[in-house]
VOPAGU-2260 file (C-alpha; in pm, 1 decimal, decimal comma):
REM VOPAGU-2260
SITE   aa  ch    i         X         Y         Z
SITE  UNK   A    0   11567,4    5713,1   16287,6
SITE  UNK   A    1   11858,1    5487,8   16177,0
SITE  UNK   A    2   11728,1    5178,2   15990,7
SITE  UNK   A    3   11654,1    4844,7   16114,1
SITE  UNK   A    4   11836,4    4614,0   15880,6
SITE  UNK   A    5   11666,2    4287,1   15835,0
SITE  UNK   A    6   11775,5    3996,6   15589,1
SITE  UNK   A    7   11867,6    4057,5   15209,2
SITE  UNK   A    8   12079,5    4377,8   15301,0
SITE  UNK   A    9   12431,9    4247,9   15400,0
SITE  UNK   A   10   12515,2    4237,8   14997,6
SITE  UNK   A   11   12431,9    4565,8   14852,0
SITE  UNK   A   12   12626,6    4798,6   14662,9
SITE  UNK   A   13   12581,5    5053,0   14934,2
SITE  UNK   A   14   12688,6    4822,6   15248,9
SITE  UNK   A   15   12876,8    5011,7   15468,2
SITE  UNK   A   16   12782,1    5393,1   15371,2
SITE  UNK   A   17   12521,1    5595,2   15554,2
SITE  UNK   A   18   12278,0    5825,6   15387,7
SITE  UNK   A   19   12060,4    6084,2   15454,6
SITE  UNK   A   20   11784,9    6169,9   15320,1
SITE  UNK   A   21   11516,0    6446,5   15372,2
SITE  UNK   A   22   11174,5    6523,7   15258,4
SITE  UNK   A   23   11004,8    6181,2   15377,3
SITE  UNK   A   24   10685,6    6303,6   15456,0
SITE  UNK   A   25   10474,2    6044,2   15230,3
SITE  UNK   A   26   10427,1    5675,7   15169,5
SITE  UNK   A   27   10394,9    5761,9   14768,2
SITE  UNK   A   28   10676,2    6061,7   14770,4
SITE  UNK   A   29   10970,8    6057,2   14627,6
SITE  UNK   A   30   11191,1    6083,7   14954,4
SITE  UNK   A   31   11037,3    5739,4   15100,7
SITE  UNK   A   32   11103,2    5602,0   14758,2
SITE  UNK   A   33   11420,9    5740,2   14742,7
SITE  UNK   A   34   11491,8    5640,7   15103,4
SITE  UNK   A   35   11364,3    5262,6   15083,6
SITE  UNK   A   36   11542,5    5212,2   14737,6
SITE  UNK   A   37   11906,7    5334,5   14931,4
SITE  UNK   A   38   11830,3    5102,3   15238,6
SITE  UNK   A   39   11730,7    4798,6   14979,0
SITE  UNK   A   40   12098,3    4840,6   14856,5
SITE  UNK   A   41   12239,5    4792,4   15157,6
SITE  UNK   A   42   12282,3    5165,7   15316,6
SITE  UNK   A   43   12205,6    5250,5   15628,4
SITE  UNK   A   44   11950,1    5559,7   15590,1
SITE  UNK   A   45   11873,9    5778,7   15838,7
SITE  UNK   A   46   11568,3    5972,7   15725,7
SITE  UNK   A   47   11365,1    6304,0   15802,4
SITE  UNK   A   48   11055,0    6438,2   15701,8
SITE  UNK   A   49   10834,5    6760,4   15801,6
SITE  UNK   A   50   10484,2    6663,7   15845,8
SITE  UNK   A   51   10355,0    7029,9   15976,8
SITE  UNK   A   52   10401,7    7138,8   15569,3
SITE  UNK   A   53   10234,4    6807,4   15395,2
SITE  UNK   A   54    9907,4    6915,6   15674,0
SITE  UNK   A   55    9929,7    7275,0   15485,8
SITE  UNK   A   56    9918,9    7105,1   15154,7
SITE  UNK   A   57    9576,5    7041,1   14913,1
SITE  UNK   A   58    9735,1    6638,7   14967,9
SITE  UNK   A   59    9732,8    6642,3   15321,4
SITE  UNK   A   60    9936,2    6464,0   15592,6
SITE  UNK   A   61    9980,6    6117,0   15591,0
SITE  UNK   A   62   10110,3    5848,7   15772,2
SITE  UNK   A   63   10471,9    5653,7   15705,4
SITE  UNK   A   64   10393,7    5333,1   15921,0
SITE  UNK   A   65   10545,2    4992,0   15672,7
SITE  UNK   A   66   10921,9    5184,3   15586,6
SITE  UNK   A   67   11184,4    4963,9   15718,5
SITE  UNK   A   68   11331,5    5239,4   15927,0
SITE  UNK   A   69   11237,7    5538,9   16171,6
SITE  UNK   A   70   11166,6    5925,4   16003,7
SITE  UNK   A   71   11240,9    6219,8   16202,8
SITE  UNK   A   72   11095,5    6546,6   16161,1
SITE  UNK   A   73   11309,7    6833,5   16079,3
SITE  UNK   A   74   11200,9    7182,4   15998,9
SITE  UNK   A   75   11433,1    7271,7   15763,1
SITE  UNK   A   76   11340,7    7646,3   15719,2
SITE  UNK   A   77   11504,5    7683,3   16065,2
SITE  UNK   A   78   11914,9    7770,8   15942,5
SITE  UNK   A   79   11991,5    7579,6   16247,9
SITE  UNK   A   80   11892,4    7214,6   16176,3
SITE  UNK   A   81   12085,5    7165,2   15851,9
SITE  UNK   A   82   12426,4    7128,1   16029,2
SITE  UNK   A   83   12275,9    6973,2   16332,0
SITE  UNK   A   84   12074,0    6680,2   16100,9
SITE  UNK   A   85   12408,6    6645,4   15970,3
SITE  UNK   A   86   12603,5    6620,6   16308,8
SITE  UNK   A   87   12285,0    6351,0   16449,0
SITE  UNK   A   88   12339,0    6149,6   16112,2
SITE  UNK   A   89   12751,8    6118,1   16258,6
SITE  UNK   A   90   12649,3    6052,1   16581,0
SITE  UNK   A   91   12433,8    5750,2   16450,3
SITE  UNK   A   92   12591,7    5589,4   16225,6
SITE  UNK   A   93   12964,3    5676,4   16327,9
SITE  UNK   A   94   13023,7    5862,8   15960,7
SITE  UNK   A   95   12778,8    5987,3   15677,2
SITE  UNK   A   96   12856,5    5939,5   15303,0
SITE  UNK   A   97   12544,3    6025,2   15120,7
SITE  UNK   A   98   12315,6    6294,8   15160,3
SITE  UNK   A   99   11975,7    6302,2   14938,2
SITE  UNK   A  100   11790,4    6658,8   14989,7
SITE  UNK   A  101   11427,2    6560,9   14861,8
SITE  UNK   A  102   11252,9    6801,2   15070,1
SITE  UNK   A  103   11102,5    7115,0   14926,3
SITE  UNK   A  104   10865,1    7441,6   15036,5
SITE  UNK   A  105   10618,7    7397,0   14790,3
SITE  UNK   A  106   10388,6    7713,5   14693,4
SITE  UNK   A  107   10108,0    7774,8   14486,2
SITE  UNK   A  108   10118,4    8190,4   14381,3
SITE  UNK   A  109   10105,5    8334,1   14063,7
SITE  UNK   A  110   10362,2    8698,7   14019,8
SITE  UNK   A  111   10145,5    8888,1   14189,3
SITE  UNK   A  112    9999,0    8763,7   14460,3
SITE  UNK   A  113   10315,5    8594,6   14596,4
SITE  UNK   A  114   10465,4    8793,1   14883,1
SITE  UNK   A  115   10785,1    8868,9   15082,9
SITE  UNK   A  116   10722,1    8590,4   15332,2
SITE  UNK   A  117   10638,8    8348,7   15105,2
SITE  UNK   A  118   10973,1    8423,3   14892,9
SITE  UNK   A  119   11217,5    8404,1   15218,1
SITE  UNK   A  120   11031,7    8086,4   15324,2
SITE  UNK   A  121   11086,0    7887,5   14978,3
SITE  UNK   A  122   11443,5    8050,9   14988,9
SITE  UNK   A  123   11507,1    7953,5   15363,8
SITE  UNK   A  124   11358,1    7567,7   15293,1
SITE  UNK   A  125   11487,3    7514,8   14963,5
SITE  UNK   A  126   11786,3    7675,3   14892,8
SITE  UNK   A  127   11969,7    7824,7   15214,3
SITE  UNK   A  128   11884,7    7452,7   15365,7
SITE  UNK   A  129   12062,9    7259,0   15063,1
SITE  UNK   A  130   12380,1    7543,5   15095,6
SITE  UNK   A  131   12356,3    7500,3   15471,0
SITE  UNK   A  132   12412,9    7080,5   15450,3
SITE  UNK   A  133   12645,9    7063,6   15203,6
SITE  UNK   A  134   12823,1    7318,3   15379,3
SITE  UNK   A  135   12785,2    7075,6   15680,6
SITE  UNK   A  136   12826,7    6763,3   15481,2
SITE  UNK   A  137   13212,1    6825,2   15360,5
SITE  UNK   A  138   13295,2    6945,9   15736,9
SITE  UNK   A  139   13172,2    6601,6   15846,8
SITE  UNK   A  140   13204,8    6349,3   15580,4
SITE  UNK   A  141   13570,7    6148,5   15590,1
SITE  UNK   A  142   13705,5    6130,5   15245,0
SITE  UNK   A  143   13794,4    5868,0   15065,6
SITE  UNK   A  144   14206,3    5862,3   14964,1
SITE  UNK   A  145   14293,2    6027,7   14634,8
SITE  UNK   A  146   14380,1    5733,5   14434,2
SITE  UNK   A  147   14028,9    5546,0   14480,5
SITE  UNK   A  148   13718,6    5664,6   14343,0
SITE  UNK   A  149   13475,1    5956,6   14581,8
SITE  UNK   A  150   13244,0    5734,9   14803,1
SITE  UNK   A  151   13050,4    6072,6   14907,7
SITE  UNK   A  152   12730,2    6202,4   14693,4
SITE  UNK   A  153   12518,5    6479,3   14742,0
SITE  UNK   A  154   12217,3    6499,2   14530,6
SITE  UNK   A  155   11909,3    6806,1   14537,7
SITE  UNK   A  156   11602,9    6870,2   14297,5
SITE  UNK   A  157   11501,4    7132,3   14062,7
SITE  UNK   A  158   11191,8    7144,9   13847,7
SITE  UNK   A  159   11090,5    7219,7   13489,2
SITE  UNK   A  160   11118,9    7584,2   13546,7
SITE  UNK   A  161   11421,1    7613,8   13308,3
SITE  UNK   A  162   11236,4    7467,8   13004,7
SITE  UNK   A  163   10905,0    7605,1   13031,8
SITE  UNK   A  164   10741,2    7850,8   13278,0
SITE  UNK   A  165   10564,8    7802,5   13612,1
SITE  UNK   A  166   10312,7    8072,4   13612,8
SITE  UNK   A  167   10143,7    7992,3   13936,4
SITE  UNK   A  168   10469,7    7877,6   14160,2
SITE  UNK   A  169   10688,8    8185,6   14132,1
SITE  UNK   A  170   10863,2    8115,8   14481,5
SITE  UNK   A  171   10887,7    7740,1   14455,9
SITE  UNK   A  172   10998,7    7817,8   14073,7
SITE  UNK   A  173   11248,8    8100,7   14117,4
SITE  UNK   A  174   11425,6    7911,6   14420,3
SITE  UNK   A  175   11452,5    7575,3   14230,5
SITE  UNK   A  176   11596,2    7777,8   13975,0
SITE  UNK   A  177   11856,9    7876,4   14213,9
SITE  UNK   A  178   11889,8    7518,8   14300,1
SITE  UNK   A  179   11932,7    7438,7   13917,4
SITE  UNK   A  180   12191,7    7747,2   13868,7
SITE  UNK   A  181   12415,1    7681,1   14229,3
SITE  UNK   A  182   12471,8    7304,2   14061,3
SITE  UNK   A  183   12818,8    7334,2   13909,9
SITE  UNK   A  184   12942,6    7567,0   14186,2
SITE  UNK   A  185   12869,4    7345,3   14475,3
SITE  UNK   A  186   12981,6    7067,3   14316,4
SITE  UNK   A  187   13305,3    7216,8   14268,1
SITE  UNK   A  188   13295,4    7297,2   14624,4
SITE  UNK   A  189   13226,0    6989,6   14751,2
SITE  UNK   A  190   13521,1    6857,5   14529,3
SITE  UNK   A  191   13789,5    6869,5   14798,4
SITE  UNK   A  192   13592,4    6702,3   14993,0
SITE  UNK   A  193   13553,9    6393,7   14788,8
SITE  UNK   A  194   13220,5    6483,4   14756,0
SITE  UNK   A  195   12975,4    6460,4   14414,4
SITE  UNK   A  196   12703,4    6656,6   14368,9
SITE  UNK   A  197   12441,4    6666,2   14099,1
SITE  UNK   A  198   12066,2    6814,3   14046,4
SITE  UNK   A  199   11804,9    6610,1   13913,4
SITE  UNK   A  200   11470,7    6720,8   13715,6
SITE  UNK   A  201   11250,7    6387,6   13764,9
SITE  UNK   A  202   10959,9    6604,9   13601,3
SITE  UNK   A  203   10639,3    6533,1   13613,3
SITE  UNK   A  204   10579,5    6263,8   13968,3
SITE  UNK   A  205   10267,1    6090,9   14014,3
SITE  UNK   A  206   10275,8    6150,6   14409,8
SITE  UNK   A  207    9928,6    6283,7   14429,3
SITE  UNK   A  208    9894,5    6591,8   14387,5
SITE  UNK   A  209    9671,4    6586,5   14018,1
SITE  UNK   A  210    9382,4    6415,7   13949,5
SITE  UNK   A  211    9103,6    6407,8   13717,6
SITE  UNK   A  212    9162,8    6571,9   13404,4
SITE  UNK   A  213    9495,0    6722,6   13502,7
SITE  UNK   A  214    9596,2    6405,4   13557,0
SITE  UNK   A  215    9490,1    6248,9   13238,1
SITE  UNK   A  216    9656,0    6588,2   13029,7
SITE  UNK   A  217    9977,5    6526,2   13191,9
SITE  UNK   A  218    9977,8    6126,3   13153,9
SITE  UNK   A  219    9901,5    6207,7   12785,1
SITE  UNK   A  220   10202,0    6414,7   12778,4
SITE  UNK   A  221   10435,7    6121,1   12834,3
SITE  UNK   A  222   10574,0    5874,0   12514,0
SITE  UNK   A  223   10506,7    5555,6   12694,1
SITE  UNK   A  224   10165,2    5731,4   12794,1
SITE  UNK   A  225   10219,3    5687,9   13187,8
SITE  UNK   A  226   10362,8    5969,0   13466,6
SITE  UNK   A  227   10682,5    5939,9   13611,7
SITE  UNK   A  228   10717,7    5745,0   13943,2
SITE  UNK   A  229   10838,7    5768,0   14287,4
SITE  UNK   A  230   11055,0    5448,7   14172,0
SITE  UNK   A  231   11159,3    5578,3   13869,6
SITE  UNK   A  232   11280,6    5903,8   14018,4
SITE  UNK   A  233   11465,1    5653,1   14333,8
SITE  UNK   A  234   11638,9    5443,3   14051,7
SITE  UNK   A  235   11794,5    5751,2   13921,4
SITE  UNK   A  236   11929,1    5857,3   14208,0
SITE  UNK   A  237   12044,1    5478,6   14314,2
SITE  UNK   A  238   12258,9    5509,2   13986,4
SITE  UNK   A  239   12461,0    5861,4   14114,9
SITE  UNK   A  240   12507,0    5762,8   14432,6
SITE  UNK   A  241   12657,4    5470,7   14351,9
SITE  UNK   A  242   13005,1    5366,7   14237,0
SITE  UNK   A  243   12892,4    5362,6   13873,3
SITE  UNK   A  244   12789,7    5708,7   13888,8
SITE  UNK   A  245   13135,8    5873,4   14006,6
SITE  UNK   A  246   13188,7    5992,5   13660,6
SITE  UNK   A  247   12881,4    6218,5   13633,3
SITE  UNK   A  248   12931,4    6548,4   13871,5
SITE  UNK   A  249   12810,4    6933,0   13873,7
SITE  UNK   A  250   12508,2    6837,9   13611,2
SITE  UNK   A  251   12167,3    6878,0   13605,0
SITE  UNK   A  252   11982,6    6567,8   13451,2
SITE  UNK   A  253   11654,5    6608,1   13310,9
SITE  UNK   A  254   11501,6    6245,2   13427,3
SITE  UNK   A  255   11182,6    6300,6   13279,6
SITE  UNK   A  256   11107,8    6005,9   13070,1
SITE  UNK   A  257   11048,2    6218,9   12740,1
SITE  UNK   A  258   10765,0    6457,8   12912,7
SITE  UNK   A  259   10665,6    6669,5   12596,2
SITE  UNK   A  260   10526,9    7042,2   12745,0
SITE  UNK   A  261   10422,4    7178,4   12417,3
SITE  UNK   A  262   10204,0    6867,1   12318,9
């Protein structure tokens, strides 16, 4: 689970933090992008991923064989593992300084069909677990002294439900809304911690899940006529986390490469 570091990696910005990050489930997701981009920079990532949910999903399971380091599997509707992914990222790396929540419940419902179950499970997986390890995060996380700059980052996703609506989603939508709306509280949270926290929108991500025409009406959607990547989405968050990024805190940043809804 902790990575394997191999030559090229003893220079990075990121030498001599530790990051977690959840929701690597995919070779073309976001959270092995996100993951991979972190270790490139010199991190050492410990990373976690819930297969059982990808197998429920139209997409399908797949396998995570060529990342440079080990994935876990944590189900992160259980209000349990939260603190203790937290407490096993300590215990392997000695400290933990970044923490990249990628994972989500996704759920395809439209207002009514979606039920009580399915509610509390996108609440337990997407919000309560992003609460739960930031909660567990500023416990565990040694901060850095008051005259230098915060070394710790916490960063979690929201969607597009706050600029257009989601018709079909309403429990993935309604809890990344609570994701979008927690933002500036946590953050301020976090604070005496020496911790940053933001929220990003990446949009639109080409990880599969459209194809065929929904595919081409969303790539036509986009000014430089392409979808957003996995790497595009990673760079992003390779910009917060870093020292660079200590200025930017309690926001939610619409990374979406100028996708136009109303086209």
């Amino acid at each position: 689970m902790v990575n394997r570091d191999g030559p090229g990696v003893d220079r990075g910005p990121l030498v001599g933090r530790a990051a977690l990050v959840t929701g690597v489930s995919r070779p073309i997701g976001i959270g092995a992008a996100v993951a991979s981009r972190l270790h490139t920079l010199g991190a050492t990532v410990v990373a976690t991923g819930w297969p059982p949910h990808d197998a429920e999903m139209p997409w399908g399971g797949h396998q995570l064989d060529d990342l440079p380091f080990e994935v876990g599997r944590h189900d992160l509707e259980d209000p349990t593992a939260p603190a203790a992914l937290i407490d096993e990222t300590v215990e392997r790396t000695g400290h933990i300084d970044i923490v990249v929540a990628v994972h989500a419940r996704s759920s395809a419902a439209p207002f009514r069909a979606v039920t009580a179950d399915e509610l509390d499970r996108c609440w337990a997986a997407n919000v309560r677990s992003v609460v739960l390890l930031a909660q567990r995060f500023a416990e565990r996380h040694a901060p850095s002294p008051v005259d230098e700059p915060p070394v710790g980052r916490m960063i979690w996703f929201t969607s597009g439900q706050h600029l257009a609506p989601m018709d079909d989603e309403i429990a993935y939508a309604v809890t990344k809304g609570a994701l979008h709306q927690m933002t500036r509280s946590v953050d301020h949270a976090l604070a005496g911690s020496r911790i940053v926290a933001n929220c990003i929108n990446p949009g639109p991500v080409d990880t599969g899940w459209a194809d065929g025409d929904v595919h081409r009406s969303v790539e036509a959607r986009f000014p430089d006529g392409r979808w957003g990547t996995p790497d595009d989405v990673a760079g992003v968050v390779a910009f917060l986390v870093g020292d660079e990024g200590a200025w930017i805190r309690g926001q939610v940043i619409d990374a979406e490469g100028g996708f136009d809804r109303f086209a």
